[in-house]
C-alpha positions as CSV (number, residue, x, y, z in Angstrom):
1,X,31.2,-56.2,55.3
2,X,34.9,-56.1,54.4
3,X,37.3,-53.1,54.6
4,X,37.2,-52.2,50.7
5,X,33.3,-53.0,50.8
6,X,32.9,-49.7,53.4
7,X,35.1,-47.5,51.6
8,X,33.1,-48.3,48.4
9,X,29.8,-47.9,50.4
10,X,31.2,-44.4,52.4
11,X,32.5,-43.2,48.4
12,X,28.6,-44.0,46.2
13,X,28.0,-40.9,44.8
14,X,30.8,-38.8,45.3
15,X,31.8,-39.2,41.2
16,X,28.0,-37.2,41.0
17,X,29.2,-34.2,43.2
18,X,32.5,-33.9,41.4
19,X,30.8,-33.7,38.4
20,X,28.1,-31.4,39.6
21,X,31.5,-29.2,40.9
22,X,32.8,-29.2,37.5
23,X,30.1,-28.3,34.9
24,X,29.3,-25.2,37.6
25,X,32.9,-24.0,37.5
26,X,32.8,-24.5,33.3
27,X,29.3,-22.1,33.4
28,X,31.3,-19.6,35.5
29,X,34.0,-19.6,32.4
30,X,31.7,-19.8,29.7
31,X,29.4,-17.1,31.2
32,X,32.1,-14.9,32.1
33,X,34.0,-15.3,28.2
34,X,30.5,-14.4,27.0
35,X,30.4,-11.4,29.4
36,X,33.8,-10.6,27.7
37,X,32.7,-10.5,24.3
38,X,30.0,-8.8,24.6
39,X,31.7,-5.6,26.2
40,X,34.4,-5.8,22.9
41,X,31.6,-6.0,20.8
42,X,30.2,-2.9,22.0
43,X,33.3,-1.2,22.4
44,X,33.9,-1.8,18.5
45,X,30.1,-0.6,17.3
46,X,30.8,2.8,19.5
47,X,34.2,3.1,17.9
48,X,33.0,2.8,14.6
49,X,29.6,4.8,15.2
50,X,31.6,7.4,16.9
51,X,34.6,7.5,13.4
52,X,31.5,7.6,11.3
53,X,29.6,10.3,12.7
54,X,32.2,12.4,13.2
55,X,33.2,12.1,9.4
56,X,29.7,13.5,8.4
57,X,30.1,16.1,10.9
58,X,33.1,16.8,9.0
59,X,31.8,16.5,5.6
60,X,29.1,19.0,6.3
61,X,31.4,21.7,8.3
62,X,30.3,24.3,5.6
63,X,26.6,24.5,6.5
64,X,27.4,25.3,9.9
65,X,27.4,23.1,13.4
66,X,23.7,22.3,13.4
67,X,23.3,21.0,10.1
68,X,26.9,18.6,10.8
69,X,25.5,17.6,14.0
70,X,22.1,16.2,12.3
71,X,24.4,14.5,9.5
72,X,26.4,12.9,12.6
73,X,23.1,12.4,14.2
74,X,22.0,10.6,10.9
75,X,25.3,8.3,11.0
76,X,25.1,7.0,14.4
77,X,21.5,6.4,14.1
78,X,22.3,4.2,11.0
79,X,25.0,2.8,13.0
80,X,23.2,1.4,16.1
81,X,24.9,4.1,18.1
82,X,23.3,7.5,20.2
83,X,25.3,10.5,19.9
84,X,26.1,12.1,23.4
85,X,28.2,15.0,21.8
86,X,29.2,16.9,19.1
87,X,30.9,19.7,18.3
88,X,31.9,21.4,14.8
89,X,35.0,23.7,15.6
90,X,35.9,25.3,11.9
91,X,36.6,22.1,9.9
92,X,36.9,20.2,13.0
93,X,34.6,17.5,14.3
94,X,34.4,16.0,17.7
95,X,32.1,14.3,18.5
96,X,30.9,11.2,21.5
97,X,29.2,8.3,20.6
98,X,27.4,5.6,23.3
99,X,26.4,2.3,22.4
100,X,25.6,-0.8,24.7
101,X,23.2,-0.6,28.2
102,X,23.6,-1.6,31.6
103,X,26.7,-3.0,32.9
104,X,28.0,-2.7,29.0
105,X,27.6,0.5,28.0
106,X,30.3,2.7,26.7
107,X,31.1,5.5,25.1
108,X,33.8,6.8,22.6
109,X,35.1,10.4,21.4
110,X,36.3,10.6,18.0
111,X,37.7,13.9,15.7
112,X,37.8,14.2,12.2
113,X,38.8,17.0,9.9
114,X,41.7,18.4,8.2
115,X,45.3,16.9,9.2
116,X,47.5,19.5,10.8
117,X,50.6,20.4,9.5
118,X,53.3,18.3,11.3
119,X,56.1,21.0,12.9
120,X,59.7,19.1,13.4
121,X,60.9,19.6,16.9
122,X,63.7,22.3,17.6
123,X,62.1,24.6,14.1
């Protein structure tokens, strides 16, 4: 056997391993993008379940707290969302909205109502 005829012998297979070493390190990346976008897509259904239920809260301010928080109730429901909190303060709504389980669950407060008057500093 010749010098190059051992190095080729001593190198069979290692294009195999590298190869192996690659597509492992490309699951990695691919399973951790994945694991990315699944958190933003929860993030953005409690955001919106959260703006939406506490619009209905809003909406129904005039027949008092309980009857707002089953409207809000009503909108995350409809939503995909579960309401943790809510509370009607006058015309005010805030309420907490969860979405997602496990490792990707989130939650998100939101507040609708009436805008308040905006007050220059130094008046």
């Amino acid at each position: 056997m010749t010098q190059d005829a051992g190095a080729a012998a001593r190198d069979r297979g290692s294009a195999t391993v590298l190869s192996l070493a690659v597509v492992a390190v490309l699951c990695v990346v691919f399973g951790t993008v994945l694991a990315l976008g699944q958190a933003v897509v929860v993030r953005h259904r409690a955001a919106g379940g959260a703006d939406l239920a506490a619009l209905a809260a809003a909406e129904y301010w005039a027949q008092g707290p309980t009857a707002a928080c089953a409207r809000a109730e009503e909108a995350a429901r409809a939503h995909g969302v579960r309401l943790v909190r809510c509370v009607v303060a006058g015309q005010v709504s805030d309420v907490t909205a969860a979405s997602g389980r496990g490792p990707f669950e989130t939650e998100v407060r939101a507040r609708a109502g009436p805008p308040t008057p905006y007050e220059e500093p130094g008046r």
